[in-house]
HTML snippet that shows the backbone in 3Dmol.js (N, CA, C, O; Angstrom):
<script src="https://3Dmol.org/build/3Dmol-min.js"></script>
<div id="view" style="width:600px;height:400px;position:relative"></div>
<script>
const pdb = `
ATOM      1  N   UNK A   1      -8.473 -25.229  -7.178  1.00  0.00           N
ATOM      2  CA  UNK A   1      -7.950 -25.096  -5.838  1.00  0.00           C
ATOM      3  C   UNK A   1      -6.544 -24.496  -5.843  1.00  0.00           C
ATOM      4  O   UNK A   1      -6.085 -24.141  -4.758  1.00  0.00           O
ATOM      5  N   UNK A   2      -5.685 -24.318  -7.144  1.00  0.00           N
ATOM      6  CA  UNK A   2      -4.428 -24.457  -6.736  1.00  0.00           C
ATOM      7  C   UNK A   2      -4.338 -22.745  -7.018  1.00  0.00           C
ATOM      8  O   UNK A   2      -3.693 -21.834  -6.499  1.00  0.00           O
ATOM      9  N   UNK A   3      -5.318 -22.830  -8.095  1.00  0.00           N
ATOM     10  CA  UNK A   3      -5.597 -21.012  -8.005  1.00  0.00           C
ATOM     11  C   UNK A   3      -5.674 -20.365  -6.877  1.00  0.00           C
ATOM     12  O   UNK A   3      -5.011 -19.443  -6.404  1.00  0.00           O
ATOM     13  N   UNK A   4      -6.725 -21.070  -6.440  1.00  0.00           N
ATOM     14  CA  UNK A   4      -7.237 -19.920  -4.824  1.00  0.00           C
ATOM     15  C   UNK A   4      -5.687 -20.308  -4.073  1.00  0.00           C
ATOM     16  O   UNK A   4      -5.138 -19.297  -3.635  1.00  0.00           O
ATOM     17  N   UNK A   5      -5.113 -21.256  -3.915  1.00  0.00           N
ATOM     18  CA  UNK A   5      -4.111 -21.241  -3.119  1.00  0.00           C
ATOM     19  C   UNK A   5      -3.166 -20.106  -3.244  1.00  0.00           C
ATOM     20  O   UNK A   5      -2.594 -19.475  -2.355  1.00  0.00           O
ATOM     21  N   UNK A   6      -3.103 -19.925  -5.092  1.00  0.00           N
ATOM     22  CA  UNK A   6      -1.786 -19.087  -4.864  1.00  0.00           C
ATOM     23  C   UNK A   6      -2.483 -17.512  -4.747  1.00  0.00           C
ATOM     24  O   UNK A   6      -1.856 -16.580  -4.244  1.00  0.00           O
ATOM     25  N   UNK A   7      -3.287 -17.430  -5.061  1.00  0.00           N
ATOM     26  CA  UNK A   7      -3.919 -16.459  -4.653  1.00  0.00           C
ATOM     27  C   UNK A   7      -4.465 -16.075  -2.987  1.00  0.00           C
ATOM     28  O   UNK A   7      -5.071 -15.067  -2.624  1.00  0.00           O
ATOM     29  N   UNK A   8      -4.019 -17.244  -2.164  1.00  0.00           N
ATOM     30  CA  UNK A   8      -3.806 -16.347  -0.697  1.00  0.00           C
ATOM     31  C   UNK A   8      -2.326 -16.511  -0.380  1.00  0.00           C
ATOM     32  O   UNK A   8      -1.788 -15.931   0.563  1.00  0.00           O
ATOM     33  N   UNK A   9      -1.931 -17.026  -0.905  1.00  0.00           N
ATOM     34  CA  UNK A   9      -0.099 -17.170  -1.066  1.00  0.00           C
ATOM     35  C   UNK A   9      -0.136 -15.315  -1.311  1.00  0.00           C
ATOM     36  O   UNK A   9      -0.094 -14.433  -0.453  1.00  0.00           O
ATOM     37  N   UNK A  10      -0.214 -15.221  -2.569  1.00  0.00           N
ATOM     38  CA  UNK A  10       0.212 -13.839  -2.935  1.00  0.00           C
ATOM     39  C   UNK A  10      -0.502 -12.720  -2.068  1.00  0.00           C
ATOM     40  O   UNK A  10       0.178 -11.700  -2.182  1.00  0.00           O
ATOM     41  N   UNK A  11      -1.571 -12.499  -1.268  1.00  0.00           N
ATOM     42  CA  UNK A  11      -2.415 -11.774  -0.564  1.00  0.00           C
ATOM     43  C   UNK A  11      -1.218 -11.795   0.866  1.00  0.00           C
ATOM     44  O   UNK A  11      -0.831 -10.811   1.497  1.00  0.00           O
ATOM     45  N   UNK A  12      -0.956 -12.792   1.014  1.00  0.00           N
ATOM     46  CA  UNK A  12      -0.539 -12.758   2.355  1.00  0.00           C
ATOM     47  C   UNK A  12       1.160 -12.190   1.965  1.00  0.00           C
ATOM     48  O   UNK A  12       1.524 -11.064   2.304  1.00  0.00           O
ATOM     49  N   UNK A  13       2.062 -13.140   1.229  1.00  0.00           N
ATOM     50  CA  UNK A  13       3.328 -12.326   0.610  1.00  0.00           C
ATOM     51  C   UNK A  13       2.922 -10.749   0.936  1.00  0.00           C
ATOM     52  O   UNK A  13       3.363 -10.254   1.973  1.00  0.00           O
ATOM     53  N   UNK A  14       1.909  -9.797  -0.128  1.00  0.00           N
ATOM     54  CA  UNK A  14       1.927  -8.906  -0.135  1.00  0.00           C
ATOM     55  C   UNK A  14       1.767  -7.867   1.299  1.00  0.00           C
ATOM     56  O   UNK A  14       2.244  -6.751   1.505  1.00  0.00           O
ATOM     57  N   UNK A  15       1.008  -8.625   2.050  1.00  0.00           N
ATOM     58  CA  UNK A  15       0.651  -7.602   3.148  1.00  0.00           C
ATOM     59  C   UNK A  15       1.437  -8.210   3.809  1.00  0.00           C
ATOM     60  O   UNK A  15       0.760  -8.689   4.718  1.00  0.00           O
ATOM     61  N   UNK A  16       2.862  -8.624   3.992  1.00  0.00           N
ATOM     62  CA  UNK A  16       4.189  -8.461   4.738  1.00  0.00           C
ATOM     63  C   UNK A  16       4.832  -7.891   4.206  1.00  0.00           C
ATOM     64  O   UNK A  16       5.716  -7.293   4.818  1.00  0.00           O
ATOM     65  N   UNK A  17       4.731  -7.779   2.835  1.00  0.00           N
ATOM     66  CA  UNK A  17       5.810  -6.916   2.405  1.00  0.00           C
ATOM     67  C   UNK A  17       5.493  -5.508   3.028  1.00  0.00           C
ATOM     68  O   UNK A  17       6.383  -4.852   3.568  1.00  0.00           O
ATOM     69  N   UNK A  18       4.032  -5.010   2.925  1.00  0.00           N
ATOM     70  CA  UNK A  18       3.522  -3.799   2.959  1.00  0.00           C
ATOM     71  C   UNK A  18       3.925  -3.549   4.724  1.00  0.00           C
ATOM     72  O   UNK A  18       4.374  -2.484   5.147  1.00  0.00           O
ATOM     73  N   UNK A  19       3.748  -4.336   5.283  1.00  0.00           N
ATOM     74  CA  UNK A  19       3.675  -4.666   6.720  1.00  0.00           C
ATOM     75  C   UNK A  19       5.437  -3.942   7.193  1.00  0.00           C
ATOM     76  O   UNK A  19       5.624  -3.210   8.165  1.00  0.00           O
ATOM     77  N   UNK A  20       6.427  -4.362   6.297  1.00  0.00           N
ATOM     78  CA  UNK A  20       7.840  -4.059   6.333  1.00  0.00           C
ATOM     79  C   UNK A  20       8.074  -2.599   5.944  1.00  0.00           C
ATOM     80  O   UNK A  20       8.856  -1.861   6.544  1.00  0.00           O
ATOM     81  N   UNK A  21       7.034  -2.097   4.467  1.00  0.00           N
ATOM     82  CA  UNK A  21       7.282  -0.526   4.040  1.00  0.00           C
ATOM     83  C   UNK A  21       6.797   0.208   5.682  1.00  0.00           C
ATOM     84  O   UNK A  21       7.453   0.955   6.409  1.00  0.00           O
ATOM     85  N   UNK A  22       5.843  -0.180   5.809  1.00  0.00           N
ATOM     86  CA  UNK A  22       5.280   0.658   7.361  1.00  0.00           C
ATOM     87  C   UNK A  22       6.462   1.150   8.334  1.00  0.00           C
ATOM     88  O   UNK A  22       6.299   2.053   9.156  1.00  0.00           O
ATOM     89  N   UNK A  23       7.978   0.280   8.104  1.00  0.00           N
ATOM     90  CA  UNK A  23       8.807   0.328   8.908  1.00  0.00           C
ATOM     91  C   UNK A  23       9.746   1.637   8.316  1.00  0.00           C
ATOM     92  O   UNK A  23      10.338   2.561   8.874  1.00  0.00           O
ATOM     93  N   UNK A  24       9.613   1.332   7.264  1.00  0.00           N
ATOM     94  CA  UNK A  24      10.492   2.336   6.382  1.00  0.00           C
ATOM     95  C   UNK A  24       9.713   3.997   5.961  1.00  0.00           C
ATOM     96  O   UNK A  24      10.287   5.082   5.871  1.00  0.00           O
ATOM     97  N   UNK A  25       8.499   3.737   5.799  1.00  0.00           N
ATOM     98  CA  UNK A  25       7.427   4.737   5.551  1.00  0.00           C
ATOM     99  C   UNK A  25       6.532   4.888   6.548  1.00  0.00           C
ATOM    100  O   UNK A  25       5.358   4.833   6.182  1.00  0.00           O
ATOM    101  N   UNK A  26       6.760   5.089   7.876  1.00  0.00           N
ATOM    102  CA  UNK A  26       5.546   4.781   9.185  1.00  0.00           C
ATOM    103  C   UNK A  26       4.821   6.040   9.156  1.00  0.00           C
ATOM    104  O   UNK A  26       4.196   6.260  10.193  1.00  0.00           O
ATOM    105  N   UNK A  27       4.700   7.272   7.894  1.00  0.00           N
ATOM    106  CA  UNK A  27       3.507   8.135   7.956  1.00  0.00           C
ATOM    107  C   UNK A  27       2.819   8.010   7.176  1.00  0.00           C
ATOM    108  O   UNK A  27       2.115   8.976   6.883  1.00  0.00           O
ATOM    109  N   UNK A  28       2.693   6.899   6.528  1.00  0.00           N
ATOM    110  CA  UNK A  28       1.436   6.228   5.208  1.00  0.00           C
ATOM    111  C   UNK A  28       0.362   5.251   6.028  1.00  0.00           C
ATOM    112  O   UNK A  28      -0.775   4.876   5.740  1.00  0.00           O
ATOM    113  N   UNK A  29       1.352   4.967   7.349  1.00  0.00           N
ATOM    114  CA  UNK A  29       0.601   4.041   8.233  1.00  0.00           C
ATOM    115  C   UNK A  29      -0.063   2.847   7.425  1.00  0.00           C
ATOM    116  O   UNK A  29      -1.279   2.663   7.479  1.00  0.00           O
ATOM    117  N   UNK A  30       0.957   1.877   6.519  1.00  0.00           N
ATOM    118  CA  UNK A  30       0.583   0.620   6.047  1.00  0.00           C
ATOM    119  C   UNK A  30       0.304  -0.647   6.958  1.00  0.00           C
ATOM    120  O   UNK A  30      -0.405  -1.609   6.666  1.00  0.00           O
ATOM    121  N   UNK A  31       0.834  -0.490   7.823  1.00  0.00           N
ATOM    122  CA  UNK A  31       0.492  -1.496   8.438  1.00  0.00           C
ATOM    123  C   UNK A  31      -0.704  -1.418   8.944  1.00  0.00           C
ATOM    124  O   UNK A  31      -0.849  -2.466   9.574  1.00  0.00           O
ATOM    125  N   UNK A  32      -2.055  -0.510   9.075  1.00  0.00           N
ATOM    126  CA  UNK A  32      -3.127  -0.245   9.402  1.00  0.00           C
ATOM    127  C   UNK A  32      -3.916  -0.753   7.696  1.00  0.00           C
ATOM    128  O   UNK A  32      -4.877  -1.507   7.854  1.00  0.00           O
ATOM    129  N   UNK A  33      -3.709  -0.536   6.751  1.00  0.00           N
ATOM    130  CA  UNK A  33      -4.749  -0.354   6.151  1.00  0.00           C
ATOM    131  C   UNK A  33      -4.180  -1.210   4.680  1.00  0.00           C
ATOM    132  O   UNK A  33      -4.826  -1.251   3.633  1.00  0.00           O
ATOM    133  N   UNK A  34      -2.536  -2.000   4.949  1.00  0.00           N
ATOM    134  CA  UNK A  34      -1.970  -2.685   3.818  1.00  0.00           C
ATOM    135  C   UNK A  34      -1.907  -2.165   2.729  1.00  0.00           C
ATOM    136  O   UNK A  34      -1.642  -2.935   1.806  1.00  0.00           O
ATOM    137  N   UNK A  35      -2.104  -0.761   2.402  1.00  0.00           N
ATOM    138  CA  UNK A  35      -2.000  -0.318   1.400  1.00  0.00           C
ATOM    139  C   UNK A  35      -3.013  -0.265   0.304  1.00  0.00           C
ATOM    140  O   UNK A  35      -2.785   0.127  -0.840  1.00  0.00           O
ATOM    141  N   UNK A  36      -4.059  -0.661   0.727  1.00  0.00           N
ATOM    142  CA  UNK A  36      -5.185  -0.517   0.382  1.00  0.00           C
ATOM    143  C   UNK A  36      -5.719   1.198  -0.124  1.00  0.00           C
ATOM    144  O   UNK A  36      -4.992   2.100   0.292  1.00  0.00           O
ATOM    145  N   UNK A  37      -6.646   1.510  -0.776  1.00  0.00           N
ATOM    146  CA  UNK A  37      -6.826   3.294  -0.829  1.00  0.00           C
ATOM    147  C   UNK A  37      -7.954   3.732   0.490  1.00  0.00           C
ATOM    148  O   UNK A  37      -8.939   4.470   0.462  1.00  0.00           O
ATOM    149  N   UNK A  38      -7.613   3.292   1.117  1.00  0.00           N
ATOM    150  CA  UNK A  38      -8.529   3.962   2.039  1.00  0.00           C
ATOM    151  C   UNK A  38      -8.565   5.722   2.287  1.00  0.00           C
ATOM    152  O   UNK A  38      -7.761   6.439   1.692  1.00  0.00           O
ATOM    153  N   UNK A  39      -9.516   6.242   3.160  1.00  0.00           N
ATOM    154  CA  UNK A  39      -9.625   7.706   3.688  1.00  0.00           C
ATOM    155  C   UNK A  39      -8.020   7.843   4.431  1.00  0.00           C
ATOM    156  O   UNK A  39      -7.288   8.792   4.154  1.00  0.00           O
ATOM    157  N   UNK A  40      -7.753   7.130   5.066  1.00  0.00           N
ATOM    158  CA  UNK A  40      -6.292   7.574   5.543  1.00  0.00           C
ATOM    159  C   UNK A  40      -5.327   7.313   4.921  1.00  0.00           C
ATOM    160  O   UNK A  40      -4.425   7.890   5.529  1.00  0.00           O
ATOM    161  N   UNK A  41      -4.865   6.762   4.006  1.00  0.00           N
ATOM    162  CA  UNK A  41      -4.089   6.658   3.428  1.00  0.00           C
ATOM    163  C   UNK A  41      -3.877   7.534   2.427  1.00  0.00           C
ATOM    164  O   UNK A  41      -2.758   7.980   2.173  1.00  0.00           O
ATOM    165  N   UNK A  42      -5.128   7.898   1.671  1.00  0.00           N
ATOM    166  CA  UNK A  42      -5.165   8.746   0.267  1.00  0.00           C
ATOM    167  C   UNK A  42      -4.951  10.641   1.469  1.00  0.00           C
ATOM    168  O   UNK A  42      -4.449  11.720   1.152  1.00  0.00           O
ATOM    169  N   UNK A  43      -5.508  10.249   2.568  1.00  0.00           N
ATOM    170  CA  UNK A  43      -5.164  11.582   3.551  1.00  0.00           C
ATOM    171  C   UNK A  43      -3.367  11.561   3.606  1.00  0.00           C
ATOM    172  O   UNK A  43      -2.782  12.643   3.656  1.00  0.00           O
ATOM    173  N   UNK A  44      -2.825  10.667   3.597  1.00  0.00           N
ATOM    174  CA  UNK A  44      -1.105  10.374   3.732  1.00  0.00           C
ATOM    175  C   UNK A  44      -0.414  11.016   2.579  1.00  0.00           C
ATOM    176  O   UNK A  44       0.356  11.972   2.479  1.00  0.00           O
ATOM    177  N   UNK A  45      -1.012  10.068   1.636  1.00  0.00           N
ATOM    178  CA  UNK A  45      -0.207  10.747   0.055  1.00  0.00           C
ATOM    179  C   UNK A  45      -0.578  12.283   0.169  1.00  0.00           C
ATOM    180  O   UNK A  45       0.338  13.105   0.213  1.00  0.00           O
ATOM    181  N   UNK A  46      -2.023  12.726   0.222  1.00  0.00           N
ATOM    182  CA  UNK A  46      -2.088  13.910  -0.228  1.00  0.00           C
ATOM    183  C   UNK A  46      -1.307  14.996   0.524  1.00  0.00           C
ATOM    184  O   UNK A  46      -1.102  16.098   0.014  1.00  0.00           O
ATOM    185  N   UNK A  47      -0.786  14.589   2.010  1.00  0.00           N
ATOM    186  CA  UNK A  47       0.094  15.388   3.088  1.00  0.00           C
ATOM    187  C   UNK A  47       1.307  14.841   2.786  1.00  0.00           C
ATOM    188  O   UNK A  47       1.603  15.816   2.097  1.00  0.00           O
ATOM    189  N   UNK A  48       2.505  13.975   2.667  1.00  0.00           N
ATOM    190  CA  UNK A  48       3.447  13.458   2.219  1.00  0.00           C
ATOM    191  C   UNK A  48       3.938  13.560   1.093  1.00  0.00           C
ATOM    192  O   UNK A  48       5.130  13.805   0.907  1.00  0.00           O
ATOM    193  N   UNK A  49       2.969  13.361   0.053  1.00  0.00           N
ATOM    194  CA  UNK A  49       3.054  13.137  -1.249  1.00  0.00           C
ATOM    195  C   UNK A  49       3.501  11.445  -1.544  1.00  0.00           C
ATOM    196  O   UNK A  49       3.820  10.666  -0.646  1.00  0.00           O
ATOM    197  N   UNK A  50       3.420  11.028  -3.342  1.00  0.00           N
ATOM    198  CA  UNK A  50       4.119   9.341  -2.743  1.00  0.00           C
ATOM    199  C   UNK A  50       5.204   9.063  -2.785  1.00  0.00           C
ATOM    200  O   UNK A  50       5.956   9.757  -3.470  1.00  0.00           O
ATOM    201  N   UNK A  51       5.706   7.930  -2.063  1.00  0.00           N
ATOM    202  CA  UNK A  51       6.730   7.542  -1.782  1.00  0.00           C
ATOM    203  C   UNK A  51       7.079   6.727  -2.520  1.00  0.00           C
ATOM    204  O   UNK A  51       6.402   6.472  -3.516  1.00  0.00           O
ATOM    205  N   UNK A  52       8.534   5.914  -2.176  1.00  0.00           N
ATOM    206  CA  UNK A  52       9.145   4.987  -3.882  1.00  0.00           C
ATOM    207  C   UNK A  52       8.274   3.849  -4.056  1.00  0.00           C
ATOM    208  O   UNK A  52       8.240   3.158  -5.074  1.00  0.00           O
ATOM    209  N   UNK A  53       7.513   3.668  -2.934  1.00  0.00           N
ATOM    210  CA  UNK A  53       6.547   2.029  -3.131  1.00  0.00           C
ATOM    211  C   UNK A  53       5.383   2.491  -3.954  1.00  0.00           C
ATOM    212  O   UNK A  53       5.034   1.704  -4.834  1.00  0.00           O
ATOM    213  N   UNK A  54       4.610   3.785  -3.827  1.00  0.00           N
ATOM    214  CA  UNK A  54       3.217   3.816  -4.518  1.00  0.00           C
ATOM    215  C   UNK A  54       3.687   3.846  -6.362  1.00  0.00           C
ATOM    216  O   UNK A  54       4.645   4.030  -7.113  1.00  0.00           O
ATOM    217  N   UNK A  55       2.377   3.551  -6.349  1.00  0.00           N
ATOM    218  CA  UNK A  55       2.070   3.067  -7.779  1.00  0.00           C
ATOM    219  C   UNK A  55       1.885   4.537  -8.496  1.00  0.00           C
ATOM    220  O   UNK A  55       0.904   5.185  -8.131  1.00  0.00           O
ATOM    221  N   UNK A  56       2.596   5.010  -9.311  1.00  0.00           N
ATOM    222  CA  UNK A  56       2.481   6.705  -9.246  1.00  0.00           C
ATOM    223  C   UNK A  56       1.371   6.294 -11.090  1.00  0.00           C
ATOM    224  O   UNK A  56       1.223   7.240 -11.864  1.00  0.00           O
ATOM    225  N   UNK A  57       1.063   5.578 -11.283  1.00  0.00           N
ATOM    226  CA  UNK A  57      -0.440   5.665 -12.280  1.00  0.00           C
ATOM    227  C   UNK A  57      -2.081   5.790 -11.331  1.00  0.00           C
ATOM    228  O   UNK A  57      -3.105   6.390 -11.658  1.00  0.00           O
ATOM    229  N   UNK A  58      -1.806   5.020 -10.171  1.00  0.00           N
ATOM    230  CA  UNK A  58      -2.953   4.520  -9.373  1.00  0.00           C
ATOM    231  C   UNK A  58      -3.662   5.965  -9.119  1.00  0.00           C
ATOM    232  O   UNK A  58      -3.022   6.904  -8.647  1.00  0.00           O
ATOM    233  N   UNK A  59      -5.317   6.083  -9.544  1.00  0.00           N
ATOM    234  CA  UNK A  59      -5.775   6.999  -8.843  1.00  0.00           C
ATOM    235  C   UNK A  59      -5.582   7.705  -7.682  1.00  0.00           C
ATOM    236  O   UNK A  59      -4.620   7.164  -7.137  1.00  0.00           O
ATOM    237  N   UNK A  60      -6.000   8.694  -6.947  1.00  0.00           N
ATOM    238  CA  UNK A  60      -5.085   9.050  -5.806  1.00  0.00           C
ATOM    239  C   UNK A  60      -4.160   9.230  -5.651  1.00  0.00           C
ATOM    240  O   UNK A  60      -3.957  10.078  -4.782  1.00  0.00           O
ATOM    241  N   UNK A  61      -3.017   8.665  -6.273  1.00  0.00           N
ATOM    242  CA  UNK A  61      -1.033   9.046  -6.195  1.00  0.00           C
ATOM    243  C   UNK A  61      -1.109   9.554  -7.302  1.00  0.00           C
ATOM    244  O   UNK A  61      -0.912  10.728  -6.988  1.00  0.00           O
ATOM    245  N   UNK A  62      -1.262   9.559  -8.493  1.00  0.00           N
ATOM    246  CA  UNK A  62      -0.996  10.026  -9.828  1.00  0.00           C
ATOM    247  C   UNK A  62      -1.335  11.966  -9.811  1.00  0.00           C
ATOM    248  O   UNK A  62      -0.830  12.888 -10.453  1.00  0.00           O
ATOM    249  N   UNK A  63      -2.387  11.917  -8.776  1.00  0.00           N
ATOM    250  CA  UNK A  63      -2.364  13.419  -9.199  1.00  0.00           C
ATOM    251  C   UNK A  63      -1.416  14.306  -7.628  1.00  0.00           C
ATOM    252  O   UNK A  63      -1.526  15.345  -6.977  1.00  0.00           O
ATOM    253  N   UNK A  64      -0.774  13.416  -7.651  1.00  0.00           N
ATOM    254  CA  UNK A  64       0.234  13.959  -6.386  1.00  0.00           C
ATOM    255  C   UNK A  64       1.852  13.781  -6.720  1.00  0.00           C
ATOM    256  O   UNK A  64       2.889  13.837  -6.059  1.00  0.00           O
ATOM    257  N   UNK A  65       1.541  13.565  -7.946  1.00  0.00           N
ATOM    258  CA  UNK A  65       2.905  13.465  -8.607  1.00  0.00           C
ATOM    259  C   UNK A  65       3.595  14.502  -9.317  1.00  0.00           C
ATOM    260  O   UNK A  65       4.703  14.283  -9.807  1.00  0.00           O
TER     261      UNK A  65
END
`;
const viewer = $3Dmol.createViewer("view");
viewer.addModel(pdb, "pdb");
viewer.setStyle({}, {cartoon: {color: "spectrum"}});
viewer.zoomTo();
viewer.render();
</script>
């Protein structure tokens, strides 16, 4: 139990944090999709390119680097 706990502890932490980049980065549009790889998002990086939050190994950002 204390697993799953911290494991929606950390789910939820994360998608506020992501929730806050949206404020700072509002053409990745995180607050829609948390940063997840979705069709719009991987549509963001590939028009933007990534920004200081993406993971520049992660499929999708890495070849936009």
């Amino acid at each position: 139990q204390s697993i799953a706990a911290a494991s929606i502890l950390a789910k939820v932490s994360r998608d506020r944090y992501i929730v806050q980049m949206d404020e700072l980065y509002p053409q990745y549009g995180f607050k829609k999709h948390k940063g997840y790889g979705t069709k719009d998002h991987l549509d963001a990086i590939k028009q933007f390119g990534p920004c200081p939050i993406h993971r520049l190994t992660f499929k999708g950002v890495k070849e936009y680097v």
